[in-house]
Short mmCIF file of the C-alpha atoms (twelve columns), coordinates in Angstrom:
data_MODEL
# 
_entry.id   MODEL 
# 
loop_
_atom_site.group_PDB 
_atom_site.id 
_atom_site.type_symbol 
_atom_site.label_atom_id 
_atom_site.label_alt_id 
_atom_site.label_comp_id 
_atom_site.label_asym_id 
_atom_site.label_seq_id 
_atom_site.Cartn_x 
_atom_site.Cartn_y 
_atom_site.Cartn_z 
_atom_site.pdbx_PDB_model_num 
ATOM 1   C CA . UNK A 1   -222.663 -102.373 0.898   1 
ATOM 2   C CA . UNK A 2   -221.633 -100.864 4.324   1 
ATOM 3   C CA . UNK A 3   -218.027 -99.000  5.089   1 
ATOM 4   C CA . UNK A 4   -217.263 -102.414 7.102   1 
ATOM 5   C CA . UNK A 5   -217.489 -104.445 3.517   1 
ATOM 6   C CA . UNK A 6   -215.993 -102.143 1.443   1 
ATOM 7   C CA . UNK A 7   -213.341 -102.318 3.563   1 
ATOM 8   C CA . UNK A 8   -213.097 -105.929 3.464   1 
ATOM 9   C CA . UNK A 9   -213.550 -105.543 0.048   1 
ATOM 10  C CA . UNK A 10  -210.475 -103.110 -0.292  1 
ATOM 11  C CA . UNK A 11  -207.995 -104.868 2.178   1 
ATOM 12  C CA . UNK A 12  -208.485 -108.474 0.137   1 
ATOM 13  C CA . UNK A 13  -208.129 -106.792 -3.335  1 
ATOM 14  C CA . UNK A 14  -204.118 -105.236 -1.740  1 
ATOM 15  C CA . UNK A 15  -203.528 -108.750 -0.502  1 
ATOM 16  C CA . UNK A 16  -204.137 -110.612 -3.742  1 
ATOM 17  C CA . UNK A 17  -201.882 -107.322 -5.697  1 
ATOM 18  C CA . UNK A 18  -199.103 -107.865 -3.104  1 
ATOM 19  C CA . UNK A 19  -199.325 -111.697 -4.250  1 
ATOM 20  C CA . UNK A 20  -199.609 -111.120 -7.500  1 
ATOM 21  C CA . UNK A 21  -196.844 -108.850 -7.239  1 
ATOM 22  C CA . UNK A 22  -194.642 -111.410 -5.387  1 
ATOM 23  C CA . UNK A 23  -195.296 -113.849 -8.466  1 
ATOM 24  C CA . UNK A 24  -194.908 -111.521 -11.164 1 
ATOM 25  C CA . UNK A 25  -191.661 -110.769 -9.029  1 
ATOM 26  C CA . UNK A 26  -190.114 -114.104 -9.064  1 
ATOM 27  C CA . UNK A 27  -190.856 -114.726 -12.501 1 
ATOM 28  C CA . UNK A 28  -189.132 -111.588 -13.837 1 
ATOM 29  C CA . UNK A 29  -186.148 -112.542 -11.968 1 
ATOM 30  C CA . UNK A 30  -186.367 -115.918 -13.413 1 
ATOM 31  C CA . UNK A 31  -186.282 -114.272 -16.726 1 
ATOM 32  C CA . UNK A 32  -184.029 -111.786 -16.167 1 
ATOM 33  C CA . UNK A 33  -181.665 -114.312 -14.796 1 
ATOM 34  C CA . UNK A 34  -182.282 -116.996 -17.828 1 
ATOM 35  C CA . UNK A 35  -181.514 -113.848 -20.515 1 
ATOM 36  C CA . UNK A 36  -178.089 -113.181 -19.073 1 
ATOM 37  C CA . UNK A 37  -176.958 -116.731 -19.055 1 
ATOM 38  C CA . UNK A 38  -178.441 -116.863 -22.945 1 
ATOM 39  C CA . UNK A 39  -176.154 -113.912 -23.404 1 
ATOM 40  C CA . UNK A 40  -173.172 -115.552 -21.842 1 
ATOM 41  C CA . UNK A 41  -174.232 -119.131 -23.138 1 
ATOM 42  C CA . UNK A 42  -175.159 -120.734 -19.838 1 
ATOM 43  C CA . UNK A 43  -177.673 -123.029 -18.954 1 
ATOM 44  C CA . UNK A 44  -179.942 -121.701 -15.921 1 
ATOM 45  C CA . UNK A 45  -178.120 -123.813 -13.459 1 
ATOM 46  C CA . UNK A 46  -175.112 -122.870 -14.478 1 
ATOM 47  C CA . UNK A 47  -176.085 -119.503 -14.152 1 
ATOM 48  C CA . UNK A 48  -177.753 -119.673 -10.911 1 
ATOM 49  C CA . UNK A 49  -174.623 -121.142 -9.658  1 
ATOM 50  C CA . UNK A 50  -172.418 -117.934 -10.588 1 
ATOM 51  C CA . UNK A 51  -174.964 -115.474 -9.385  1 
ATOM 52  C CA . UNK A 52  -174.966 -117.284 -5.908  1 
ATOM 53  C CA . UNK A 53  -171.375 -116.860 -5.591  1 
ATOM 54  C CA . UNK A 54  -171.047 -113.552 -6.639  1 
ATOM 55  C CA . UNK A 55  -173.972 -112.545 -3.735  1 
ATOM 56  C CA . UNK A 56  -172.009 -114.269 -0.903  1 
ATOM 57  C CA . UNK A 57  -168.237 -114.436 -2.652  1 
ATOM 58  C CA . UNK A 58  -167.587 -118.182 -1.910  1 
ATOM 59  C CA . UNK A 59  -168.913 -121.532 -1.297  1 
ATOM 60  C CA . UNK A 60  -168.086 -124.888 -0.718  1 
ATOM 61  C CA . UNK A 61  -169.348 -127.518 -3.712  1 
ATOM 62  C CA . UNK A 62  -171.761 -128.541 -1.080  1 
ATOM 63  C CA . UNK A 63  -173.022 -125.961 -0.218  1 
ATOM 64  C CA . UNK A 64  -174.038 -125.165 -4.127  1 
ATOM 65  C CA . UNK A 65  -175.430 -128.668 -4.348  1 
ATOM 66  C CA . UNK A 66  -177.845 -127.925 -1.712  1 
ATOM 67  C CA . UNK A 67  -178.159 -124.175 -3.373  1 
ATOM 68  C CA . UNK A 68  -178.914 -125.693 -6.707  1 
ATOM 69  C CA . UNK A 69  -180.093 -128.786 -6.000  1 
ATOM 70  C CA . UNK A 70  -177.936 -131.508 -7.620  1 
ATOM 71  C CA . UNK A 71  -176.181 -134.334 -6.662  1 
ATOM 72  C CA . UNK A 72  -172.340 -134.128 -5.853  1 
ATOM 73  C CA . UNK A 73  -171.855 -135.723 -9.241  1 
ATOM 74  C CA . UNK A 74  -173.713 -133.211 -11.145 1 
ATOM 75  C CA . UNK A 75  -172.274 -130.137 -9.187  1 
ATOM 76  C CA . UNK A 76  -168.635 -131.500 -9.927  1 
ATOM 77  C CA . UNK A 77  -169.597 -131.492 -13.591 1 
ATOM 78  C CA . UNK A 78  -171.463 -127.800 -13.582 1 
ATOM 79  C CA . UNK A 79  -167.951 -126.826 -11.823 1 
ATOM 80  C CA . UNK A 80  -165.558 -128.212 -14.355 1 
ATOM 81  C CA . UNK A 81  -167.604 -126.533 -17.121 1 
ATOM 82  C CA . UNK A 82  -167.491 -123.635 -14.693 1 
ATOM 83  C CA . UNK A 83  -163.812 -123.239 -14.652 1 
ATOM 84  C CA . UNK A 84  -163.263 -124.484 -17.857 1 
ATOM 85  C CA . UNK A 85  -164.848 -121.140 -19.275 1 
ATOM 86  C CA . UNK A 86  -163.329 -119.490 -16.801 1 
ATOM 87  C CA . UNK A 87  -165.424 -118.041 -14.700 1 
ATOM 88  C CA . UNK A 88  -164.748 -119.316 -10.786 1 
ATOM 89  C CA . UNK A 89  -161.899 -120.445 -8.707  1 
ATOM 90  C CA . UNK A 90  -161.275 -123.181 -6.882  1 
ATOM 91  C CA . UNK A 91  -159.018 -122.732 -3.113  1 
ATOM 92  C CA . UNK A 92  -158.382 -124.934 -0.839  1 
ATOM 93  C CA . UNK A 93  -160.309 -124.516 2.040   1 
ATOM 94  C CA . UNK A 94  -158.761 -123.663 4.990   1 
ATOM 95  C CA . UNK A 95  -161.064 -125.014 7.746   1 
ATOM 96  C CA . UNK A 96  -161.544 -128.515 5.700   1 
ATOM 97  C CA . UNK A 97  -158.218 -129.983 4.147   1 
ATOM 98  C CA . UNK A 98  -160.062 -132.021 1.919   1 
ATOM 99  C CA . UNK A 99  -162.477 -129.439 0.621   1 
ATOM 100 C CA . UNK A 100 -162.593 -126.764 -1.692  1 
ATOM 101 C CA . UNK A 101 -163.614 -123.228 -2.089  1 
ATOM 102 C CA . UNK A 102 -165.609 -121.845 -5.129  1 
ATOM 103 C CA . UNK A 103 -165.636 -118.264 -5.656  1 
ATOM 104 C CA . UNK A 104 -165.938 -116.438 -8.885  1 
ATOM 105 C CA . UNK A 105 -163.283 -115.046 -10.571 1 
ATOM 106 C CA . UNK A 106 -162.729 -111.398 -12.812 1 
ATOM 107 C CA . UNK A 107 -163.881 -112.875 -15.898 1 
ATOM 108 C CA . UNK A 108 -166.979 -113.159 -15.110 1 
ATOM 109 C CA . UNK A 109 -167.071 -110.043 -13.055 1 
ATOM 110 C CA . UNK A 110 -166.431 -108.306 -16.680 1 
ATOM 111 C CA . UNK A 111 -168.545 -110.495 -18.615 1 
ATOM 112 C CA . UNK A 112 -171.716 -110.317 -16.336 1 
ATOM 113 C CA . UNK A 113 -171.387 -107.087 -14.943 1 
ATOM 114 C CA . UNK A 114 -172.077 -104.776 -17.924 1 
ATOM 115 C CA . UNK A 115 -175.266 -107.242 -18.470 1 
ATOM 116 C CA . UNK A 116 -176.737 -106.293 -14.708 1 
ATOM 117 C CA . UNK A 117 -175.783 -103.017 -13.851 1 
ATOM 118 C CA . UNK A 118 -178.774 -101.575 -15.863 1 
ATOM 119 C CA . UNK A 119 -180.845 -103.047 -13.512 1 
ATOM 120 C CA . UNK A 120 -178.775 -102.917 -10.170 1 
ATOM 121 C CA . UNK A 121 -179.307 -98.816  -11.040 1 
ATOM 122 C CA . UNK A 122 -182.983 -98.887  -11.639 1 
ATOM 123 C CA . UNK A 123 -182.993 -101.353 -8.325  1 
ATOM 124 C CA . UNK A 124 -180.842 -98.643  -5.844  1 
ATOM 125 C CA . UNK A 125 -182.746 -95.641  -7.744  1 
ATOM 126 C CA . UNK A 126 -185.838 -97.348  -6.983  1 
ATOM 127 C CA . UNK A 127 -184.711 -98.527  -2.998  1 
ATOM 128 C CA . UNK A 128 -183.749 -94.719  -2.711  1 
ATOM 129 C CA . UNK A 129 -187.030 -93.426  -3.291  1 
ATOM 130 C CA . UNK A 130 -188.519 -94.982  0.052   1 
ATOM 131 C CA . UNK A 131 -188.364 -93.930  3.865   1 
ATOM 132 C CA . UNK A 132 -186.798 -95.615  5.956   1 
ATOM 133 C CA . UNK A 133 -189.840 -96.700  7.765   1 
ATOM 134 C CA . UNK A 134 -190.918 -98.441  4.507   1 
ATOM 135 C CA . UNK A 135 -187.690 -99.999  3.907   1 
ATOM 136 C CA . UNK A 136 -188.044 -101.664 7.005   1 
ATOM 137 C CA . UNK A 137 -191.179 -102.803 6.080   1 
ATOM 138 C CA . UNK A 138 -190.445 -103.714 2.479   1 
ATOM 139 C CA . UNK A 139 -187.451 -105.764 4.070   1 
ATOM 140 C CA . UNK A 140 -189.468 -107.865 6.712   1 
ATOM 141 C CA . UNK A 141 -192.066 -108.625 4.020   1 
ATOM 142 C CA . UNK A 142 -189.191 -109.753 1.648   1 
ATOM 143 C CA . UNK A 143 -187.814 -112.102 4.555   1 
ATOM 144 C CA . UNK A 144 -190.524 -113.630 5.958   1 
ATOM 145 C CA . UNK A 145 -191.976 -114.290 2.681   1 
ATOM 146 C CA . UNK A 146 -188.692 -116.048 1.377   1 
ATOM 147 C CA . UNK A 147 -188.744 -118.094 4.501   1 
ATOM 148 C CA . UNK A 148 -192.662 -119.444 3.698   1 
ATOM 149 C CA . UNK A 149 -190.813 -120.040 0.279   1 
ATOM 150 C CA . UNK A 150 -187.937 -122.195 1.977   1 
ATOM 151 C CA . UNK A 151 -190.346 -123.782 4.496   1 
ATOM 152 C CA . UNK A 152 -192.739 -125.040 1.642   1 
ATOM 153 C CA . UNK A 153 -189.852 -126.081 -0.282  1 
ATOM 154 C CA . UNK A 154 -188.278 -128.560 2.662   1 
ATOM 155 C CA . UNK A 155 -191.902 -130.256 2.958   1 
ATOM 156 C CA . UNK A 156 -192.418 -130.895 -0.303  1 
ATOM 157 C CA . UNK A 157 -188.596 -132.380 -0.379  1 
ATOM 158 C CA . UNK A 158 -189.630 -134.628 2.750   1 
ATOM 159 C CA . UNK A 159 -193.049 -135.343 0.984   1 
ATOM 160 C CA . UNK A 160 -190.521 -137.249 -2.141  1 
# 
C-alpha cells in the first residue's frame, strides 16, 4: 500500500465515524428526549411538541402540525391534553384574529427543567472546549447536514 491509499484509506474510515457519529447522535437525542417525557408521563409527540416550543417560545397549531406531523385534528387533541396538564398557553394571535398562539407555560419550565439541565451543562462545558474556528465548523456541518435531513424528508413526503 502506497501513502496515496493509505490516505484514502484514512479519509473514508473519518467519513463513515462522522456518520456514524451523526446516527449515534440522533438516536441519543431520541432517547434522551423519550426518557424525559417517561418521567413526566408524555407520549413522544407530546413531548416533542413542548420541547419545540420551549426552543423558539411560540407557535401557531399549524405550525406544530407541520413540526410534528399530524393532522389539525390530532394537534387540537395533543393541545387539549397539553393544557389540560398544564403545561402551554394558548393567546390570541395578534397578526391572525382567528388563530392562536401556543407557548409553554412555568409549569413545565419547573417540571422539565431540573430533568435537562444535567445535560444542557455537559453540552455548554463541552461547546466551551472548542475554538472558535471549530465552532464554525462544527456549526456548518450541523446545518447543512439537518438540511440533507429536511430535503430527504420532503421527497419521501411527495413520494406518498
Amino acid at each position: 500500500m502506497n501513502i496515496k491509499d493509505f490516505a484514502m484509506d484514512a479519509r473514508k474510515d473519518l467519513e463513515r465515524r462522522v456518520m456514524t457519529a451523526a446516527r449515534d447522535q440522533g438516536i441519543g437525542s431520541v432517547l434522551f428526549r423519550n426518557a424525559v417525557g417517561r418521567k413526566l408521563g408524555l407520549n413522544v409527540t407530546d413531548n416533542e411538541c413542548l420541547s419545540f416550543l420551549t426552543i423558539k417560545g411560540q407557535a401557531t397549531p399549524s405550525e406544530l402540525a407541520r413540526y410534528t406531523g399530524l393532522t389539525t385534528g390530532s394537534t387540537t387533541a395533543m393541545l387539549d391534553r397539553l393544557e389540560k396538564a398544564g403545561f402551554i398557553t394558548r393567546e390570541p394571535n395578534p397578526r391572525d384574529r382567528r388563530g392562536a398562539l401556543i407557548g409553554v407555560n412555568r409549569k413545565w419550565l419547573e417540571k422539565a427543567g431540573p430533568l435537562v439541565a444535567g445535560i444542557q451543562k455537559a453540552h455548554a462545558d463541552l461547546i466551551g472546549g472548542y475554538t472558535d474556528e471549530q465552532l464554525a465548523t462544527i456549526v456548518d456541518f450541523l446545518v447543512r447536514f439537518t438540511d440533507n435531513v429536511r430535503q430527504q424528508v420532503s421527497l419521501i413526503d411527495k413520494k406518498t
